[in-house]
ZAMARGU-4260 file (C-alpha; in steps of 0.2 Angstrom, whole numbers, plus 5000, padded with zeros to 4 digits):
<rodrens>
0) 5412/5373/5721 | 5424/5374/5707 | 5430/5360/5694 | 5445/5363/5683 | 5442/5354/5666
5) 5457/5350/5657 | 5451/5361/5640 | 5453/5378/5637 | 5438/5390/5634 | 5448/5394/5617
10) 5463/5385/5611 | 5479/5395/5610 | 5490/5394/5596 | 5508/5405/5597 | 5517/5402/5581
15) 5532/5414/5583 | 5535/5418/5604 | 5539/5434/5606 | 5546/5438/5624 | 5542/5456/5626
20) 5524/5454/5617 | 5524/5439/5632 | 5528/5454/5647 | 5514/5464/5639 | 5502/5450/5640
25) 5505/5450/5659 | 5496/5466/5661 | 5479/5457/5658 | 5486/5439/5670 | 5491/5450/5687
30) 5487/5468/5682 | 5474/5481/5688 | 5463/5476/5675 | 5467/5458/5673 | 5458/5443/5673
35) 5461/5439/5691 | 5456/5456/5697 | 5438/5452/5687 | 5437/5436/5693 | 5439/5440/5711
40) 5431/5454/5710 | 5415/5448/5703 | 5414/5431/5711 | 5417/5441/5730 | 5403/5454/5724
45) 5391/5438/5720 | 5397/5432/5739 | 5391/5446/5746 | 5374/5449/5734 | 5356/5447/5744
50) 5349/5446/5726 | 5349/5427/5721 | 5345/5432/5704 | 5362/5444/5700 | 5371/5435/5713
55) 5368/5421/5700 | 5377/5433/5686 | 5392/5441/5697 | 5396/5419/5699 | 5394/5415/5682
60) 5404/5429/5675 | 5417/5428/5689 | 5420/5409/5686 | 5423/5413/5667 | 5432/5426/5670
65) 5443/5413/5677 | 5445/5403/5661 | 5449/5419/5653 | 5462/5419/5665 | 5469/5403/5662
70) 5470/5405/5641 | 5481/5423/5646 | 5493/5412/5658 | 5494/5399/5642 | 5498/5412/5630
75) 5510/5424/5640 | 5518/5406/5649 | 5520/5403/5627 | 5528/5419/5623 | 5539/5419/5638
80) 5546/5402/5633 | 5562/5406/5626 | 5567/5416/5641 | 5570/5398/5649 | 5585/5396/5639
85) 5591/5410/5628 | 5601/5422/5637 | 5596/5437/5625 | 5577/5432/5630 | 5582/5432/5645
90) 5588/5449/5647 | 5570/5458/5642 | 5562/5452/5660 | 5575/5447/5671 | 5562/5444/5685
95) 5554/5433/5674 | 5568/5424/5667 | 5578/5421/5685 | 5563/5423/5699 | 5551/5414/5687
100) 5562/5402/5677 | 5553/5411/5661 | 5537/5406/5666 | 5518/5418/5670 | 5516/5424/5691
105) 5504/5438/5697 | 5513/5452/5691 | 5508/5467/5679 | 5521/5469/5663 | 5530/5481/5674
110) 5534/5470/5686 | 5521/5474/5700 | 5515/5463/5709 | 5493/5459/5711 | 5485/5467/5726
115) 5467/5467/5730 | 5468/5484/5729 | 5464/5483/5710 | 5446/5475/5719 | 5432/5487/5717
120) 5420/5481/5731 | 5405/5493/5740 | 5392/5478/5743 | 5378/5491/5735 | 5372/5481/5720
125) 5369/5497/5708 | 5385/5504/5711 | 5394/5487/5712 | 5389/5482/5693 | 5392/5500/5686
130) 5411/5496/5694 | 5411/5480/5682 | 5405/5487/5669 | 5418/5501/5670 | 5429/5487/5673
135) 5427/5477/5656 | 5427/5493/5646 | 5444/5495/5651 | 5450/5480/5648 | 5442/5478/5631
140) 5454/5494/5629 | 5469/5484/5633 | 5465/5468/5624 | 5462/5480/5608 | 5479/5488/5611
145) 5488/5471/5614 | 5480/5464/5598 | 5487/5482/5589 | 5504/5476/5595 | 5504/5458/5589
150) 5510/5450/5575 | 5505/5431/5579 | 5489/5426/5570 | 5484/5413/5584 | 5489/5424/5598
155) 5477/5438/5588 | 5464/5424/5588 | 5464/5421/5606 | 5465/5442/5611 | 5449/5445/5598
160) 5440/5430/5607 | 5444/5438/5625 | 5440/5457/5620 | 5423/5452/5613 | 5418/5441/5628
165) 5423/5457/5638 | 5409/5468/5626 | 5397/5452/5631 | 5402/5457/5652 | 5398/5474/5647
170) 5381/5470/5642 | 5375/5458/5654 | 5379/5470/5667 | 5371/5485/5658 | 5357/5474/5660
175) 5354/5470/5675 | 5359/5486/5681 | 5344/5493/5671 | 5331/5476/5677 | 5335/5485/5694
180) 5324/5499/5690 | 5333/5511/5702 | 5335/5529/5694 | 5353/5533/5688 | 5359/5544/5700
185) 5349/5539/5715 | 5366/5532/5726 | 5362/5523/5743 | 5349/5528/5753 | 5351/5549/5759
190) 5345/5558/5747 | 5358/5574/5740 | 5356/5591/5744 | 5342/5600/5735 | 5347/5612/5725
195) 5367/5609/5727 | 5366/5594/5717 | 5358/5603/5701 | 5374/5617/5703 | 5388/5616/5689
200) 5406/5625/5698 | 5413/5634/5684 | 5430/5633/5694 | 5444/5633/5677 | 5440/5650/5670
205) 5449/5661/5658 | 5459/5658/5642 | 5472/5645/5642 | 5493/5646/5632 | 5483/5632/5621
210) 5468/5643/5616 | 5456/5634/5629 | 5441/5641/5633 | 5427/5639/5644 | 5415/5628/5635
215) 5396/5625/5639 | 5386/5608/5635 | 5372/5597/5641 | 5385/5596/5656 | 5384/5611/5663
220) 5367/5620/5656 | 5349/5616/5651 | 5337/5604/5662 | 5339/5607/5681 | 5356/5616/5678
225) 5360/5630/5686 | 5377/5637/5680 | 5389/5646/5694 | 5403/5657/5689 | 5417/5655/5699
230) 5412/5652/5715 | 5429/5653/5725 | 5429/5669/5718 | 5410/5673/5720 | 5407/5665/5736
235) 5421/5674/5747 | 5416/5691/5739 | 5398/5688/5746 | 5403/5684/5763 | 5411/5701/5764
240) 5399/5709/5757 | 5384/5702/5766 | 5376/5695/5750 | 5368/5679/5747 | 5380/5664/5744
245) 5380/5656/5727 | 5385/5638/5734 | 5367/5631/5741 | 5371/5621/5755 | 5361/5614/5769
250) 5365/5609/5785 | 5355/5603/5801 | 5349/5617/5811 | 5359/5624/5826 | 5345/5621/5838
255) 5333/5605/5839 | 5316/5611/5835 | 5305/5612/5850 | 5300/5595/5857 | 5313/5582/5852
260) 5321/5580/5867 | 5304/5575/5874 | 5302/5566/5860 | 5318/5556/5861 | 5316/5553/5881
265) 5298/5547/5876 | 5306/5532/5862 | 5319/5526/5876 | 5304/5523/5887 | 5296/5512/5874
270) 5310/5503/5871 | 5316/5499/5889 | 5298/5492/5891 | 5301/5483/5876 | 5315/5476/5880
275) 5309/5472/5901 | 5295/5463/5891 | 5307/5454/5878 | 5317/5448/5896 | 5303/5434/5900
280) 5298/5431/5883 | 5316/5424/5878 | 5319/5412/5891 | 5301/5403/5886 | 5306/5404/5868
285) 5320/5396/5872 | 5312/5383/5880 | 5300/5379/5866 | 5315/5379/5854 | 5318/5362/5847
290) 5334/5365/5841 | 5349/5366/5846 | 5356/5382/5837 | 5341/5391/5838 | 5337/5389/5858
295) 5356/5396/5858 | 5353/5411/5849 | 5339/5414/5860 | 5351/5414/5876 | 5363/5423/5867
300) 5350/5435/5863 | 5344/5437/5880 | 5362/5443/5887 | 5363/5456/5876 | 5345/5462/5879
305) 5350/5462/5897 | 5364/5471/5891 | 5353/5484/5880 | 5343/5487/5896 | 5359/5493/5906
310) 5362/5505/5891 | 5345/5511/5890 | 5348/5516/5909 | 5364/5524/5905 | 5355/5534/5893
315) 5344/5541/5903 | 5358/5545/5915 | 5364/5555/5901 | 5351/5562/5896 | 5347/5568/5918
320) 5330/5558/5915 | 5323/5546/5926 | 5325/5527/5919 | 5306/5527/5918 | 5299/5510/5905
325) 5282/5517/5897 | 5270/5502/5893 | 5275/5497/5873 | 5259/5492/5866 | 5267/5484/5850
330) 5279/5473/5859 | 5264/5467/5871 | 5257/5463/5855 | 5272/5454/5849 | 5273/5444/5863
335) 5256/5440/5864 | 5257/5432/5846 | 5274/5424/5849 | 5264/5414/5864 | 5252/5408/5853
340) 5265/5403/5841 | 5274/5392/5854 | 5256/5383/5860 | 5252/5379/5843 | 5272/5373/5839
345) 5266/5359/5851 | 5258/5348/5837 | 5269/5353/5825 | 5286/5345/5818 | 5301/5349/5826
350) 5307/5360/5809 | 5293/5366/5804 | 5287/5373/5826 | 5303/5382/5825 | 5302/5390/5808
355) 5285/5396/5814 | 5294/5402/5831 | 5310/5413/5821 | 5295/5418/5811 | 5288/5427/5828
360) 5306/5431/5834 | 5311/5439/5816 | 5295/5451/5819 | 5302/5456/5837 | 5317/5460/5828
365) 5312/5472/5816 | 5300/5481/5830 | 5316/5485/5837 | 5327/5488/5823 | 5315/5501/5819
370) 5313/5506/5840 | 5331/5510/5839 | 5334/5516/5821 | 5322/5530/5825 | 5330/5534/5843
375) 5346/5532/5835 | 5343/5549/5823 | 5334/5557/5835 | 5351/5558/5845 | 5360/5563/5833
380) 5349/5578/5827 | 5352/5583/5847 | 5369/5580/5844 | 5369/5568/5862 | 5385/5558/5853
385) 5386/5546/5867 | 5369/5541/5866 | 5371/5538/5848 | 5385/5528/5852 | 5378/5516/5865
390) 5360/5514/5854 | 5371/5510/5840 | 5378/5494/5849 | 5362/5487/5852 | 5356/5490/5836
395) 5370/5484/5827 | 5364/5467/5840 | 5346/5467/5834 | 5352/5467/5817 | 5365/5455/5819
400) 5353/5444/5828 | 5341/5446/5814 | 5353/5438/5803 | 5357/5423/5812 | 5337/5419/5814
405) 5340/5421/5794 | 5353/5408/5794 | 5345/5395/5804 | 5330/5397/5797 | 5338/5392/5781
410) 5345/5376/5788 | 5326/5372/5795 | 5320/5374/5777 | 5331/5361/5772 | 5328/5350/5786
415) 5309/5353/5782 | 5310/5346/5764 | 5319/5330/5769 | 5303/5317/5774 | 5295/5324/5757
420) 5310/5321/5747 | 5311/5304/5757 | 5295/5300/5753 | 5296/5301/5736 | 5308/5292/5734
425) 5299/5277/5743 | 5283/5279/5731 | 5293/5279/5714
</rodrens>
């Protein structure tokens, strides 16, 4: 929750308003990298962060940048002031002085208006903070070029207060991108093309009207390096003569390697009698489910496996294979456990029986995220695109589910702590 106290973060003093010095100051209240834009896009970043422990810093940095926020509006709202009632003020920002009434709204110092577009938002933690920190280096540019432009000590005070807290973003961030431990230039989760990736494109050649040259640094040479000279050039001259391509490139092979079809009917067999399996399990888990929420997910859960099952079959149909289960020795041992989960839930508490049975339901869960995961790219390396379409539905269910089990479970937790917190209380 949020709670406005009625103090600035850092009192603002304007001694002599200046209107136009007022319109620049917008650019940091509604512009692209304002405080609003930080705030909301920090705090939203910290929404969508699985890391409790930078989810805690995206929060606390986004609910300052909001106090931030607040002290621009104060001092633009100040310098703007004499717009309210002199007509020569006036006349600098009309759309202040007669849409506004002289007064701060989310627009840049041009007039534009604030658009989440400004919002730099990937939900991948890495790349997320190296946004922000990109982020609060440019505006400690624009604070520094605002505090060049002013004349008002106070108003100084206030910028030079503001810059520096952006140099103190900067570093928190730096930081926890570094705690991360994940090597610089390892993005999401497919690795780059071997070889490609270490190529420098030498593609602005020659000598410039301004006497530029092509210039060589730790960008383009030494380490893994490997310099290529003009490769539009290069490249179209080896493909007419028959030569070697500078440009390494890898693609998927044209043909399947020998076997994966058999392969890929062979995973669909497992999982459709994974999921014939999972068909009676549900409706007993359901049963022994002593909440509400919980036995719901698992009905919900047993229509879409029903409806999984119907595209396994229309798989195989695809595929000219005979809709033939093979017996899944994992799920039977899945099951197996999950039943001895629910006969010793029976002398459990209610919270604590079904944290125990999404425990066994969760393990179900990620048999088959993998099931289908692997399925899924064996597909797509056969390029059967309807297959991958229809296994990518009941994956994107099993994750789904997976997450819903996460969010009772966390209300369970809760409930779980309850008599011990009661009980406390009683003894003290």
């Amino acid at each position: 929750m949020y709670h406005h106290v009625k103090k600035l973060m850092f009192t603002v003093r304007v001694d002599e308003p200046d209107v136009r010095f007022g319109n620049m100051l917008l650019e940091q209240f509604g512009g692209a990298n304002g405080e609003l834009a930080a705030a909301m896009q920090y705090s939203i970043q910290g929404l969508n962060c699985e890391d409790p422990d930078r989810k805690d810093l995206l929060m606390d940095i986004g609910t300052e940048e909001l106090s931030h926020l607040e002290i621009v509006g104060c001092l633009a709202r100040m310098h703007l002031k004499p717009s309210k009632f002199d007509r020569q003020a006036a006349e600098t920002d009309p759309l202040i002085a007669i849409a506004g009434g002289g007064g701060v709204n989310l627009f840049n110092s041009q007039g534009n208006p604030w658009t989440a577009d400004y919002l730099k938002i990937t939900g991948e933690l890495d790349v997320d903070l190296r946004s922000n920190i990109a982020a609060e280096a440019r505006a400690k540019i624009v604070y520094e070029r605002l505090i060049n432009f002013c004349d008002d000590a106070g108003t100084k005070d206030a910028l030079q207060f503001l810059m520096t807290r952006e140099i103190t973003h900067m570093k928190a961030f730096t930081a926890a991108l570094e705690s991360m431990k994940k090597p610089a230039f390892s993005i999401g989760k497919l690795a780059p093309t071997p070889g490609l990736v270490n190529q420098f494109f030498n593609d602005s050649t020659g000598a410039g009207d301004e006497g530029e040259i092509d210039t060589r640094g730790p960008w383009n040479q030494g380490g893994d390096w490997e310099f290529v000279e003009a490769p539009a050039f290069s490249q179209s001259e080896a493909g007419i003569n028959g030569g070697p391509q500078p440009i390494k490139t890898e693609s998927s092979p044209p043909l399947a390697p020998e076997g994966m079809a058999e392969l890929l009917v062979d995973e669909l067999r497992d999982i459709l009698h994974a999921e014939k399996q999972l068909t009676k399990a549900l409706p007993k888990m359901g049963k022994a489910a002593r909440f509400d929420r919980l036995r719901e997910l698992f009905e919900q859960h047993l229509m879409e496996t029903e409806e999984q099952i119907e595209r396994l079959n229309e798989c195989f149909s695809l595929l000219g294979e005979t809709a033939r289960a093979k017996p899944c020795k994992g799920m039977m041992g899945l099951v197996e456990e999950g039943q001895e989960v629910m006969e010793e839930g029976a002398e459990k508490e209610d919270a604590l029986a079904d944290l125990a049975l999404i425990g066994a339901a969760q393990r179900v869960e990620h048999y088959e995220i993998s099931a289908y995961t692997t399925a899924k790219n064996l597909a797509q390396q056969l390029r059967h695109s309807a297959v991958v379409e229809l296994l990518s539905k009941s994956l994107a269910e099993e994750e789904n589910s997976d997450q819903l089990l996460n969010q009772v479970a966390r209300s369970l937790m809760s409930v779980a702590q309850m008599p011990a917190a009661v009980e406390r209380i009683e003894v003290e």
